[in-house]
N, C-alpha and C positions, 0 to 999 in steps of 0.2 A: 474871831480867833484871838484870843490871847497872848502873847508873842513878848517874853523877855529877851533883853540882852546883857550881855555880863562882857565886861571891857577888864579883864585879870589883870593884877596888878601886885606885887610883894608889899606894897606900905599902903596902898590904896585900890582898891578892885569897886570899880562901876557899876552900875546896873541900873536899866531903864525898863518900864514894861509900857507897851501899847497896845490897843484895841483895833484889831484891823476888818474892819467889813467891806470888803471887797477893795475900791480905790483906796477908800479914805479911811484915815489912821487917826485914833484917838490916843493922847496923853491919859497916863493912865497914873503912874508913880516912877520918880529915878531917885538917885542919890548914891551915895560912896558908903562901903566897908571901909575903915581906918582898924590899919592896926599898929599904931604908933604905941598904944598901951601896953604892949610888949615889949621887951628887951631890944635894943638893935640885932644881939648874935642869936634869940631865942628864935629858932626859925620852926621849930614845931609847933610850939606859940601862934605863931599868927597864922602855919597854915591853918592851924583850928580856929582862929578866928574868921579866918576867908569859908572857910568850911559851911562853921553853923551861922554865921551871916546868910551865905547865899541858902541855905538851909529854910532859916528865918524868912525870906524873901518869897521865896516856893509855896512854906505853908499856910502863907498868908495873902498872897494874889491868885496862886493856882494858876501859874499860866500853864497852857495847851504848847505850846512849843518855844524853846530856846533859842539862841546864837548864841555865840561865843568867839572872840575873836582866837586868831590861830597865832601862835607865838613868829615869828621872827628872829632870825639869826641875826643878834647884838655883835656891834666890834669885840665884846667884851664875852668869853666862853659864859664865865660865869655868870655874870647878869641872864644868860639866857636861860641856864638851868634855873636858876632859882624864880624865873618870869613862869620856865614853862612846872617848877610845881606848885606856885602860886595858881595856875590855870588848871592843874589838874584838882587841889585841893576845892575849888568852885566847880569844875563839872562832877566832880564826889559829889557836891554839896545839893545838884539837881537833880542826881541820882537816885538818892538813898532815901526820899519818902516814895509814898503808894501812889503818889498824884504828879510822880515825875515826868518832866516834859518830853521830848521827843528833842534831842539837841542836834544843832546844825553848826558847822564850822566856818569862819568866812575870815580871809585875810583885812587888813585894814588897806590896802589896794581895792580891793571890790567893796567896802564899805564906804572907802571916800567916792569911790565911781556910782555907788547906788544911791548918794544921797545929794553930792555938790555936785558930780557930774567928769570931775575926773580927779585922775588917782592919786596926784600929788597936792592937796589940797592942804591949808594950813589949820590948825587946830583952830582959828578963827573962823573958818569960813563951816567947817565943821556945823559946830554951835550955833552959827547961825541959821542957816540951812535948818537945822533940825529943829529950832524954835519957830520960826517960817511954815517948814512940813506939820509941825505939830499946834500951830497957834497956841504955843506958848506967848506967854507975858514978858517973860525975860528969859534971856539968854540962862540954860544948866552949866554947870562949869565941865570940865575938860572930861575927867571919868563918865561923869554919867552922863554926856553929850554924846561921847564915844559909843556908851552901850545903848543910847538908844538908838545911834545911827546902825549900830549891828541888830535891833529890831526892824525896823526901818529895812534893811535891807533885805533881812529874811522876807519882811511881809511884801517885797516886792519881788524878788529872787524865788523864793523858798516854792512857792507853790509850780514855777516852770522847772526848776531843779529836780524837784520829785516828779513832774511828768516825765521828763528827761531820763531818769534813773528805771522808770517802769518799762519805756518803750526797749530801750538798749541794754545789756546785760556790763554792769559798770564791775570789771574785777581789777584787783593791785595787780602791780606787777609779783611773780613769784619766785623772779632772781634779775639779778642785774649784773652788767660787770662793771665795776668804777674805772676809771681811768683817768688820774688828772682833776680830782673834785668830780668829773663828771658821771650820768649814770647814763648807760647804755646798753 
């Protein structure tokens, strides 16, 4: 199974693919979307750039299933908006050919736990771990370490996850009441 991940990003978004047959995980291709060639304030700009890059990436390895990391509540409101339509611009972008994958979501808490082993892990150990996992040569840099550790996690996670989902009937909740930030 084929298995990308995409690590979103507003000036840089990641992306790793690997080969997973059963245990073992083969490197396959990573690297970064840059969209510094755009304006700083042009932001419809680069989501198209994030767009038909991961677009680009699809029609050209065909993986069978995705990851995608899940955005995160930044100190900063804005930073978060514009992270999570950096994130949605790349799952557009897995979307919209005939050969799109089947996408899965995974915080980067469950990615540093599936790959170094726990959750507060440093962006070094990261990288390392995944070049270790993948008998890599040398260390990926930061983005597309990231995305391959969110491959990497799916091809270890993803297939108990979907048993999980077939056995028990998984629904949202269909109201809540807040109180205090919280939901209840």
């Amino acid at each position: 199974m084929r298995i990308l991940g995409i690590d979103p990003g507003l000036q840089t978004t990641g992306f790793g693919l690997i080969e997973s047959d059963g245990p073992r995980l083969h490197y396959i291709a990573s690297g970064t979307i840059k969209t510094k060639e755009a304006a700083q304030g042009d932001l419809p700009t680069r989501l198209k750039l994030i767009f038909e890059g991961v677009r680009e990436v699809v029609a050209r390895y065909e993986p069978h299933e995705a990851s995608v990391e899940i955005v995160f509540v930044n100190v900063n409101p804005q930073s978060t908006l514009l992270l999570g339509q950096a994130r949605g611009a790349a799952i557009a972008g897995l979307m919209c050919l005939p050969t799109a994958p089947s996408v899965s979501e995974y915080t980067a808490l469950q990615m540093k736990k599936a790959v170094v082993g726990h959750g507060h892990a440093a962006k070094a150990q990261i990288r390392h771990m995944v070049m270790r996992l993948l008998n890599l040569p040398r260390e990926p840099n930061n983005d597309a370490s990231d995305a391959l550790g969110l491959a990497i996690c799916h091809a270890h996670a993803g297939h108990a996850m979907a048993q999980m989902a077939k056995a028990t009937a998984l629904s949202r909740r269909t109201h809540a009441q807040i109180k205090g930030g919280r939901v209840y």
